[in-house]
C-alpha positions as CSV (number, residue, x, y, z in Angstrom):
1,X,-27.8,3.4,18.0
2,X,-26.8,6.4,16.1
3,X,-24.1,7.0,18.4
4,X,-22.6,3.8,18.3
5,X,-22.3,3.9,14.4
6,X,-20.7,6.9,14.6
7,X,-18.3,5.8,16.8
8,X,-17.4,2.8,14.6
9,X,-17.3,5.1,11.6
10,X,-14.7,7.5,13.5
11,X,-12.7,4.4,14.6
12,X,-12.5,2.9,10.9
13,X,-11.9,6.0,9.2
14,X,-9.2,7.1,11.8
15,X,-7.3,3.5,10.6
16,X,-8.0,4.2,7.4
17,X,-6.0,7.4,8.2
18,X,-3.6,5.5,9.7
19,X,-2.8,3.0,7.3
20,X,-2.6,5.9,4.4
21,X,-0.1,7.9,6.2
22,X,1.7,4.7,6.8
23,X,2.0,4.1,3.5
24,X,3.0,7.7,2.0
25,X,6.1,7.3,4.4
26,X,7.3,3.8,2.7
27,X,10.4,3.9,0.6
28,X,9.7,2.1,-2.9
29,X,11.6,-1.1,-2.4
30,X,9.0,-1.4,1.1
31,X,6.6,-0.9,-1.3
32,X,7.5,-2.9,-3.4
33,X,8.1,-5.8,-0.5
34,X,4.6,-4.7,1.0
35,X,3.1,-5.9,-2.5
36,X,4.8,-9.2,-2.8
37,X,3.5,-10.8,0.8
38,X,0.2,-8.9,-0.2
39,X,0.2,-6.4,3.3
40,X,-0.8,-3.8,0.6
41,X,-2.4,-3.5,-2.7
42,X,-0.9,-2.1,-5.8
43,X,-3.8,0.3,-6.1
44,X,-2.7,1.8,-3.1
45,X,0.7,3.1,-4.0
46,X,1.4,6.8,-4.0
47,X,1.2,8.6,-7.2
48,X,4.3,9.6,-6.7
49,X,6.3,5.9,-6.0
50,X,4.1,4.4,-8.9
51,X,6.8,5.0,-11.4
52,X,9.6,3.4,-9.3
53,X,7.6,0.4,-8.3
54,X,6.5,-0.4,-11.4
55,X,10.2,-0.5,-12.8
56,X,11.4,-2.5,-9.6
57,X,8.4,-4.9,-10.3
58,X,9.1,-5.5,-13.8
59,X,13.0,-6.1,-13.1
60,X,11.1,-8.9,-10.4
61,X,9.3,-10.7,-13.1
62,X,12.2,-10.7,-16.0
63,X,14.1,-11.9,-13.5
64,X,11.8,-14.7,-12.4
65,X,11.0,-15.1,-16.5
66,X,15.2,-15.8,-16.7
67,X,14.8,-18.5,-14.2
């Protein structure tokens, strides 16, 4: 039993893995198009596209506020 719940561990954690790396190798505007059809949370943004997103984001909703 204890083998087989390590195995599921492994596998989870390996897409985990996976699915972060993916992530740290999207531009901002994927990002940012990731967020919108909700394929990604906003939580899960690089530190370092936060910044970017955020601004392209904003620029979403004043321009949806215009409308």
């Amino acid at each position: 039993m204890l083998a087989i719940a390590t195995i599921v561990y492994a596998v989870n954690w390996y897409k985990q893995e996976q699915r972060s790396k993916q992530i740290s190798e999207m531009t901002c505007d994927d990002l940012v198009d990731a967020i919108i059809t909700r394929e990604i949370s906003i939580l899960e943004v690089p530190a370092e596209h936060r910044e970017a997103v955020n601004e392209i984001l904003q620029e979403i909703q004043e321009q949806l506020d215009k409308s």
